[in-house]
N, C-alpha and C positions, 0 to 999 in steps of 0.2 A: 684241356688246360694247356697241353703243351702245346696245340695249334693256334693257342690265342698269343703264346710268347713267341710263335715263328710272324706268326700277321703282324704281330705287333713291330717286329725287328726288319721285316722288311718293310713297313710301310716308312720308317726314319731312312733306311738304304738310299732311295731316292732320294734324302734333303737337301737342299741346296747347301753349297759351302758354310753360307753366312748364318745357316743354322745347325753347323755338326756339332756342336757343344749341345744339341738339344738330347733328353734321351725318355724312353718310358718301357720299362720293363714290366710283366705279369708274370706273376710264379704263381699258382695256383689260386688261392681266395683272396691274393693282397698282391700289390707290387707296387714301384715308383714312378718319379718320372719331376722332369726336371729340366733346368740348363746350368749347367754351368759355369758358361761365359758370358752374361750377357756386357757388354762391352760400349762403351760411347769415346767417341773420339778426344773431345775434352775440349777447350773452348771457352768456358765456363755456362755451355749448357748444358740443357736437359735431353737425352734422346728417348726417343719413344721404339718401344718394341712391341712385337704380338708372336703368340708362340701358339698352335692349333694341335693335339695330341688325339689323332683315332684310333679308337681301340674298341675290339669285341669283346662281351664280358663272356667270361669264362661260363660253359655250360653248368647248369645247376642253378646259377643264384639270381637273384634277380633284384637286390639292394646293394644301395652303392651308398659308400662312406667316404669322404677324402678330408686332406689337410695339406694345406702349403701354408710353406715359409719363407719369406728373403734374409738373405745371409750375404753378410758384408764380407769381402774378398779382399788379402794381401795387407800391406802396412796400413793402408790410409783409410782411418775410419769415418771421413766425410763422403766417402761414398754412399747415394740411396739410392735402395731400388723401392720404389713405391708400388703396389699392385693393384692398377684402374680397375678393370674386370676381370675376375675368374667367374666361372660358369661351366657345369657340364650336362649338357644336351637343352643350354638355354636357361638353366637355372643356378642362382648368383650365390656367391657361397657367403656365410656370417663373415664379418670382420668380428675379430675376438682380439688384435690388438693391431696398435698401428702407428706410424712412426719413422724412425731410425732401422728398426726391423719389424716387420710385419708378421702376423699371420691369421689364415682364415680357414675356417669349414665347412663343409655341408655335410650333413646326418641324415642315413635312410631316407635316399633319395630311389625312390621306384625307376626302374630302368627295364628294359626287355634281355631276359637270360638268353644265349646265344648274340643277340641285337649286337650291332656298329654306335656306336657311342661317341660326343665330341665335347672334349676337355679344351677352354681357351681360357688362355692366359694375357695381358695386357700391362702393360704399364710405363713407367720411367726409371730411367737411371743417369746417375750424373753426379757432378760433385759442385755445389753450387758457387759459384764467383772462382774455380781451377780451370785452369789451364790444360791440367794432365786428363789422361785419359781417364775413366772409371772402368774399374769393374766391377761386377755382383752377380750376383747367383741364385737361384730360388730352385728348393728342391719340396716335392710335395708325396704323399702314402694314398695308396685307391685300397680300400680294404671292400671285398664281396661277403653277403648273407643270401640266407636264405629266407627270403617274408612267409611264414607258416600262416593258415586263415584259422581264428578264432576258433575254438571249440567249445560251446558250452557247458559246464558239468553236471553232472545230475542232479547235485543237490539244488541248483540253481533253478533245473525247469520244475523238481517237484515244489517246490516255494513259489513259483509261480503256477502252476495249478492250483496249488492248495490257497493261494490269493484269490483268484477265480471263484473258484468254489464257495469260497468264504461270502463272497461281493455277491453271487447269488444265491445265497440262502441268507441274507441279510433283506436282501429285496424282497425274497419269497416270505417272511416271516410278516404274522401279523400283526397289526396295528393295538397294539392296548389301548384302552382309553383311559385316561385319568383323569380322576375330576377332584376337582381342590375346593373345601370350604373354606371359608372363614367364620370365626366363631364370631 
């Protein structure tokens, strides 16, 4: 667990300037991750951003759970950040609200325990018909399980024998005859 929070920390080390506000941390079955500068010049357009977060899932589990959110930054609440794509290892997460502030999830999502993992993020930000810069923020939760496989229980398989069973002495039983007058 603790080798998935040093991989994790050095693999941001390397990030360009223009993405140090990026961050994603793992503590043992759950961690974050996030930015929280995403910034546009101002203009009164829209800038588009993408943010890519690799991470190992921690030894053991092998279900992956998240959730992000955009969150409006500083005085001016006509800043948006809009969320185009989220996606981890290729698959799109639910919009569950959307708007002025966002957010999205995806649930028990099968992944490989130990496995390299990739979390992308996408979207816009901006303050529509300003001048001034925008900023915004999106911060998101990776929660790990463990998928346990089915177990049958007993009472289960003997009601299904005792089905069985039933089904052929049903079959084996002989035919009555009936025969019906009328008077």
């Amino acid at each position: 667990m603790f080798a998935a929070a040093v991989a994790a920390t050095v693999a941001f080390a390397a990030a360009p300037a223009a993405q140090a506000a990026q961050f994603l941390t793992l503590t043992g079955p759950s961690g974050t991750y996030g930015d929280d500068n995403v910034t546009c010049a101002g203009g009164g357009v829209f800038c588009s951003f993408e943010r890519t977060f690799t991470f190992t899932t921690p030894t053991g589990f092998n279900l992956a759970s998240s959730d992000i959110t955009s969150l409006l930054t500083g005085n001016n609440q006509a800043t948006n950040l809009d969320l185009t794509t989220v996606t981890l290892n290729g698959k799109d997460f639910n919009t569950v609200l959307s708007g002025v502030q966002e957010f999205r999830n995806l649930l028990n999502q099968t992944i490989v325990a130990g496995g390299t993992n990739t979390l992308f993020v996408s979207g816009t930000v901006g303050q529509a018909g300003s001048p001034t810069p925008a900023n915004a923020s999106f911060t998101g939760n990776l929660s790990f399980a463990t998928q346990v496989a089915a177990v049958p229980e007993t009472a289960t398989w003997g009601m299904m024998i005792l089905g069985f069973g039933m089904i052929g002495a049903a079959s084996r039983s002989r035919k009555v005859k009936t025969s019906v007058k009328f008077a």
